[in-house]
PyMOL CGO cylinders between C-alpha atoms (Angstrom):
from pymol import cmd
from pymol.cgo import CYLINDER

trace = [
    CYLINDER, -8.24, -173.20, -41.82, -4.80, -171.49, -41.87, 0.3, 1, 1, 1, 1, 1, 1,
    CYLINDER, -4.80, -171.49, -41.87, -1.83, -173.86, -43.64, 0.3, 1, 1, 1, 1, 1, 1,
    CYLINDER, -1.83, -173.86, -43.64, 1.45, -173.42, -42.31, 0.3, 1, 1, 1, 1, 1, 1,
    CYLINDER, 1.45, -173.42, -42.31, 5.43, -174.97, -43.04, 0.3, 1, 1, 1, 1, 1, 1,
    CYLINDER, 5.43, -174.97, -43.04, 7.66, -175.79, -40.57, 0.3, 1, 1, 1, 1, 1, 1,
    CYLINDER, 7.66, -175.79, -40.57, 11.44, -176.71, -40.94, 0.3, 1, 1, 1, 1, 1, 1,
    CYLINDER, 11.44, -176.71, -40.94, 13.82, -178.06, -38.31, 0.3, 1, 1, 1, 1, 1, 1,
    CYLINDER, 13.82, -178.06, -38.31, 17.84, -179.14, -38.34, 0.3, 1, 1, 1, 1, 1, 1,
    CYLINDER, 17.84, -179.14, -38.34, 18.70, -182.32, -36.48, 0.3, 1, 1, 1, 1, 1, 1,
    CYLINDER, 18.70, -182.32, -36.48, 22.08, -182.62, -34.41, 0.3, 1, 1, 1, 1, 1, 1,
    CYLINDER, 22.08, -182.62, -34.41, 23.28, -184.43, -36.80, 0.3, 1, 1, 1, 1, 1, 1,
    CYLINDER, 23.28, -184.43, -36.80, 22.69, -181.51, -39.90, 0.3, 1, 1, 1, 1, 1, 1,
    CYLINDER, 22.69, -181.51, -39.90, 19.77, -183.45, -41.33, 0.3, 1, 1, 1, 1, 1, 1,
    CYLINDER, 19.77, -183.45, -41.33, 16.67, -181.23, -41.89, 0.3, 1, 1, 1, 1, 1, 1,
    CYLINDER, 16.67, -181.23, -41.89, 13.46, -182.08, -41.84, 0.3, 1, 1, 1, 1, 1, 1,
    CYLINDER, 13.46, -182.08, -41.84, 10.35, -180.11, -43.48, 0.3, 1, 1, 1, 1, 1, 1,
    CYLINDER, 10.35, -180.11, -43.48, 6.51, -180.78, -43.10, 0.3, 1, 1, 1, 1, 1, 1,
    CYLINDER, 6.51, -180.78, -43.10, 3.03, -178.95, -43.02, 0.3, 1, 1, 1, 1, 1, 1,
    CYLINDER, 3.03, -178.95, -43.02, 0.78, -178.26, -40.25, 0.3, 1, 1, 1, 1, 1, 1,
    CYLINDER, 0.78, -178.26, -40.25, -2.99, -176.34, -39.82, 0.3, 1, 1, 1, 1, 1, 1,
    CYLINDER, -2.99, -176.34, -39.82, -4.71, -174.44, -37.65, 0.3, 1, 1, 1, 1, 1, 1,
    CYLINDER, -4.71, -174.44, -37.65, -7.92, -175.93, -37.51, 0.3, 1, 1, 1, 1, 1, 1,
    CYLINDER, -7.92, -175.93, -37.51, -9.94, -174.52, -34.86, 0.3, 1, 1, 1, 1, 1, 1,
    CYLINDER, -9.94, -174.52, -34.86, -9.37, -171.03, -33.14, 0.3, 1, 1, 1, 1, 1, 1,
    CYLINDER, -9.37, -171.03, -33.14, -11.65, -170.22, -30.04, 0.3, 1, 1, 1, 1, 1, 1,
    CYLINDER, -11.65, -170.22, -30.04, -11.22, -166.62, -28.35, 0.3, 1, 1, 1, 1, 1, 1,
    CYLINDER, -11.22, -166.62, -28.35, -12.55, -167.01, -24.79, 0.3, 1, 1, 1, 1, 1, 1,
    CYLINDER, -12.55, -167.01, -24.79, -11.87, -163.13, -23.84, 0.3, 1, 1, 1, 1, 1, 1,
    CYLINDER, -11.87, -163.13, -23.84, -9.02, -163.60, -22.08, 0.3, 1, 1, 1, 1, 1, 1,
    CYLINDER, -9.02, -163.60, -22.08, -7.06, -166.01, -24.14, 0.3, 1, 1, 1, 1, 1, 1,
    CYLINDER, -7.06, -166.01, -24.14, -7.30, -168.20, -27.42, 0.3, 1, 1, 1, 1, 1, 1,
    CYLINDER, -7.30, -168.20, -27.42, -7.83, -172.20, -27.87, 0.3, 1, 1, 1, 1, 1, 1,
    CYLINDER, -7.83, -172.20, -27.87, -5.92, -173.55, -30.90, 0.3, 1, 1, 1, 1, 1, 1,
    CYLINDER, -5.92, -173.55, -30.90, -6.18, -176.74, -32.36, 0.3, 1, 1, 1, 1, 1, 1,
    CYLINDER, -6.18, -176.74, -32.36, -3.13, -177.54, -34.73, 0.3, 1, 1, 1, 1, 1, 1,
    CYLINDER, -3.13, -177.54, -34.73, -3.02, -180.62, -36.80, 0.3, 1, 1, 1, 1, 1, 1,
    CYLINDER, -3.02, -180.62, -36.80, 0.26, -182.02, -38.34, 0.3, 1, 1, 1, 1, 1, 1,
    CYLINDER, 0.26, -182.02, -38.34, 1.96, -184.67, -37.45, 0.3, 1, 1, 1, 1, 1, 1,
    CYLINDER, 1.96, -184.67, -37.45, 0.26, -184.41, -34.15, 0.3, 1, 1, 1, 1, 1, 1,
    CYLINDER, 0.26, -184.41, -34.15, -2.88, -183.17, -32.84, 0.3, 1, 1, 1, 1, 1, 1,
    CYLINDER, -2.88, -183.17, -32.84, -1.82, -180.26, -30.32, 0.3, 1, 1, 1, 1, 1, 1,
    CYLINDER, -1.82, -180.26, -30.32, -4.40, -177.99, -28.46, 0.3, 1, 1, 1, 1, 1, 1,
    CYLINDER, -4.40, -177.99, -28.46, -2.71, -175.01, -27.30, 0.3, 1, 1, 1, 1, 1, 1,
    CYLINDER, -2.71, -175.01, -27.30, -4.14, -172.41, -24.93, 0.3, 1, 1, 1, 1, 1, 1,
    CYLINDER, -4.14, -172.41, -24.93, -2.63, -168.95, -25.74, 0.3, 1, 1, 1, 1, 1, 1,
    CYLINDER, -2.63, -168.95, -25.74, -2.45, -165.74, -23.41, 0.3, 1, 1, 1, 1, 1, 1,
    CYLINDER, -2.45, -165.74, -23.41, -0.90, -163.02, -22.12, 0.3, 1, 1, 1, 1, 1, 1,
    CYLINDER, -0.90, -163.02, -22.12, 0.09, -162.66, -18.31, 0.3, 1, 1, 1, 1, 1, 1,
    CYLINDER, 0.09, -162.66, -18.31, 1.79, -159.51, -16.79, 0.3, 1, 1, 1, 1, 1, 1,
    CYLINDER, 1.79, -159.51, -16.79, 5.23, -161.43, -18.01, 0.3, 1, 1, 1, 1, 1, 1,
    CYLINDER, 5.23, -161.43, -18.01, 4.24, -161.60, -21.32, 0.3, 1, 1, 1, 1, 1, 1,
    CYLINDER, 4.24, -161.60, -21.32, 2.38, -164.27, -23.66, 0.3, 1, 1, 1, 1, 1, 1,
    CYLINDER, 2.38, -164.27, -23.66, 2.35, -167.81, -22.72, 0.3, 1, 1, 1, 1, 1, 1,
    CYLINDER, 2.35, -167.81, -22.72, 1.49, -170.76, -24.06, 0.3, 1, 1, 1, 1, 1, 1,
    CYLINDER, 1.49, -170.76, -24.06, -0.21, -174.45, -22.66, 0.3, 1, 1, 1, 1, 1, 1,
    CYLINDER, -0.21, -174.45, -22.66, -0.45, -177.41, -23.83, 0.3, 1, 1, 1, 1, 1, 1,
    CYLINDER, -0.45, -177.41, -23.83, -2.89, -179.34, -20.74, 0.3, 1, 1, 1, 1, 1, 1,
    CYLINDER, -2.89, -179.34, -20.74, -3.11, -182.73, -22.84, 0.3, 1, 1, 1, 1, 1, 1,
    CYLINDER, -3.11, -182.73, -22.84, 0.96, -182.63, -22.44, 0.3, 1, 1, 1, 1, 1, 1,
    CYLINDER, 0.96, -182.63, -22.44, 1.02, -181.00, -18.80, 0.3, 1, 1, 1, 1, 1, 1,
    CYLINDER, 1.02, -181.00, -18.80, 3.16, -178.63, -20.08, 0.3, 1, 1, 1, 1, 1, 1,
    CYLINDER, 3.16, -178.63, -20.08, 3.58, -174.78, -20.60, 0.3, 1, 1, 1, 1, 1, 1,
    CYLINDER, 3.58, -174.78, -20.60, 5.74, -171.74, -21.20, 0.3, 1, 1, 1, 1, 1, 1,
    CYLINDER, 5.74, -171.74, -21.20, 6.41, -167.72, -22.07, 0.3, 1, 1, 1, 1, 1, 1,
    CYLINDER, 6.41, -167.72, -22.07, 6.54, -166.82, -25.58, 0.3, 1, 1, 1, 1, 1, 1,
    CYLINDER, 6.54, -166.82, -25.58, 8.21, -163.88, -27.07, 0.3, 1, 1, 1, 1, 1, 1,
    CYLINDER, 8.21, -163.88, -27.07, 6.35, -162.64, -30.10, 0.3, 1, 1, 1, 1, 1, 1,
    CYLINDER, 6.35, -162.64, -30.10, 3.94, -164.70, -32.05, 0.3, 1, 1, 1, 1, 1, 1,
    CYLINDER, 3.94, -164.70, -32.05, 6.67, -163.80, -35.05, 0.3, 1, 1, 1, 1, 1, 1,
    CYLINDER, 6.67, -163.80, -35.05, 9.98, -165.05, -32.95, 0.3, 1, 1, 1, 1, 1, 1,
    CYLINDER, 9.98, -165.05, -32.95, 9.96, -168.88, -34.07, 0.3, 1, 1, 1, 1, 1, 1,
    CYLINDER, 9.96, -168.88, -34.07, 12.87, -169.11, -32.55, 0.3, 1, 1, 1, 1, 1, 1,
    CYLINDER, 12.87, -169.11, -32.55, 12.95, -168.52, -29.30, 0.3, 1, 1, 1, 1, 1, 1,
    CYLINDER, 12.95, -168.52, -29.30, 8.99, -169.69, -29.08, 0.3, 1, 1, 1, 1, 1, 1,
    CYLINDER, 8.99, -169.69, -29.08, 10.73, -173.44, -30.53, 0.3, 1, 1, 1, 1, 1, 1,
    CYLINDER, 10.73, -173.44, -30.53, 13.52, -173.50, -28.23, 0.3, 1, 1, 1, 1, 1, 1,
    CYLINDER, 13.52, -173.50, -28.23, 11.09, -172.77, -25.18, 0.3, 1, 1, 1, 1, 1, 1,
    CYLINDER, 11.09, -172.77, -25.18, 8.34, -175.31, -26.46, 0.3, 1, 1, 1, 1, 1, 1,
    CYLINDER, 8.34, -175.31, -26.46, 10.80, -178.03, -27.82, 0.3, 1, 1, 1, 1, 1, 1,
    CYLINDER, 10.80, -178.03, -27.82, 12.09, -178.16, -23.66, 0.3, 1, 1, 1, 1, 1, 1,
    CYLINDER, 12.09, -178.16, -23.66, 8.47, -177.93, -22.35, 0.3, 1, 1, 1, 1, 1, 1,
    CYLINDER, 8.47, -177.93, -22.35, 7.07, -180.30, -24.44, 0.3, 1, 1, 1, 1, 1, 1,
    CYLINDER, 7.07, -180.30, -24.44, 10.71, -183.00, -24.77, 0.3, 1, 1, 1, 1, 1, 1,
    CYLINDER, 10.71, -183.00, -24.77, 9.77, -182.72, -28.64, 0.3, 1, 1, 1, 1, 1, 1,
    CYLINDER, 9.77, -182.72, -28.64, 11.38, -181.38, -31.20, 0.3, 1, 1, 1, 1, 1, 1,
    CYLINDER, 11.38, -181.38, -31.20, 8.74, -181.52, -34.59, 0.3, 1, 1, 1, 1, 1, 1,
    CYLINDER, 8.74, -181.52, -34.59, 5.72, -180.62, -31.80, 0.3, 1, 1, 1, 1, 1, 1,
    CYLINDER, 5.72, -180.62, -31.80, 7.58, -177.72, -30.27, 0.3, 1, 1, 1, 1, 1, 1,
    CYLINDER, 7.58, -177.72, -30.27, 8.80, -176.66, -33.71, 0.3, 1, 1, 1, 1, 1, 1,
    CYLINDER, 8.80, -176.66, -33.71, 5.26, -176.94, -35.32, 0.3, 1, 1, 1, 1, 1, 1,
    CYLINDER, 5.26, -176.94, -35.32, 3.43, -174.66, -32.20, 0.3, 1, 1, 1, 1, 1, 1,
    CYLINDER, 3.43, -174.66, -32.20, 6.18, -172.01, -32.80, 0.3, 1, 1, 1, 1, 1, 1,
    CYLINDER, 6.18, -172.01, -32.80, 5.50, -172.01, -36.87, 0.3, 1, 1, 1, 1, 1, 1,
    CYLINDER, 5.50, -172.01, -36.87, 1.36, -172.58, -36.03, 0.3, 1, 1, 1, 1, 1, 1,
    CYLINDER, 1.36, -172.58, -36.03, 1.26, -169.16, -33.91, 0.3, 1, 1, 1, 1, 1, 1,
    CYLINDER, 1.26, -169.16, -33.91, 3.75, -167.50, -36.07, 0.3, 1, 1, 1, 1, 1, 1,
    CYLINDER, 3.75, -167.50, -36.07, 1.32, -167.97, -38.95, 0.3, 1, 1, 1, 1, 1, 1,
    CYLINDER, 1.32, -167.97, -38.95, -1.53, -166.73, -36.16, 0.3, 1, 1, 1, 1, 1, 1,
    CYLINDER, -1.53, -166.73, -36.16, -0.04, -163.71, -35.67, 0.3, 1, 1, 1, 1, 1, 1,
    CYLINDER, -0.04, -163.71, -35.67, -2.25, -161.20, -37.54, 0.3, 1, 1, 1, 1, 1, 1,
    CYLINDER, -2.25, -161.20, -37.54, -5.03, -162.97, -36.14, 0.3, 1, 1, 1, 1, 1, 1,
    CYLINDER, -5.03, -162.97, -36.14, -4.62, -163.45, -32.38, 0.3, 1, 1, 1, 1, 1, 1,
    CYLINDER, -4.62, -163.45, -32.38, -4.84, -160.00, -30.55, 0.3, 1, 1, 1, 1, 1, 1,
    CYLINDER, -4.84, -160.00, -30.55, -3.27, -159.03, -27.58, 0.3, 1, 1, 1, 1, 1, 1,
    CYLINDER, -3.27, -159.03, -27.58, -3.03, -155.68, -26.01, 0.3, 1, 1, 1, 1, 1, 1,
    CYLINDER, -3.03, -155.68, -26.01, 0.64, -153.88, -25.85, 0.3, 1, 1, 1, 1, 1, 1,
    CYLINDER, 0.64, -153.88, -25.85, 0.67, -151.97, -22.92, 0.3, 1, 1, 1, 1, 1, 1,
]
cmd.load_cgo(trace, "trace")
């Protein structure tokens, strides 16, 4: 079980903080299954295309290219519009920032 923190400013300026972990981490060869738990239970599938790494979410019908595991930013921004969520989007980015020594994909 990996623990994780996430952090995220509102519109308004308000900022919210909470905790998530990665509970379950399957590598199926060609790409990982992640179970997060937090304030929701997400199941992400994570891999890497010819355009980079990706990341779906089938329970949501949703999906989208990452940057780096590390670049919470731009992973939130991508996943808060794919998923219309905010604290999910938010906690994927921080869950597979904190996976990032321990998901491997080739750099070619």
């Amino acid at each position: 079980m990996i623990q994780f923190h996430c952090s995220y400013q509102w519109d308004d300026g308000s900022k919210d903080a909470w905790k998530g972990t990665v509970n379950q981490i399957i590598h199926f060869g060609s790409h990982y299954e992640v179970l997060i738990l937090s304030r929701s239970s997400l199941r992400v599938l994570v891999g890497q295309s010819t355009s980079g790494l990706f990341a779906c979410l089938p329970d949501f019908s949703v999906g989208c290219h990452l940057s780096t595991l590390n670049d919470t930013f731009y992973n939130s921004e991508k996943l808060i519009h794919a998923l219309d969520n905010a604290v999910d989007g938010t906690t994927v980015a921080y869950a597979l920032k904190a996976l990032a020594s321990v998901l491997n994909f080739r750099n070619d």
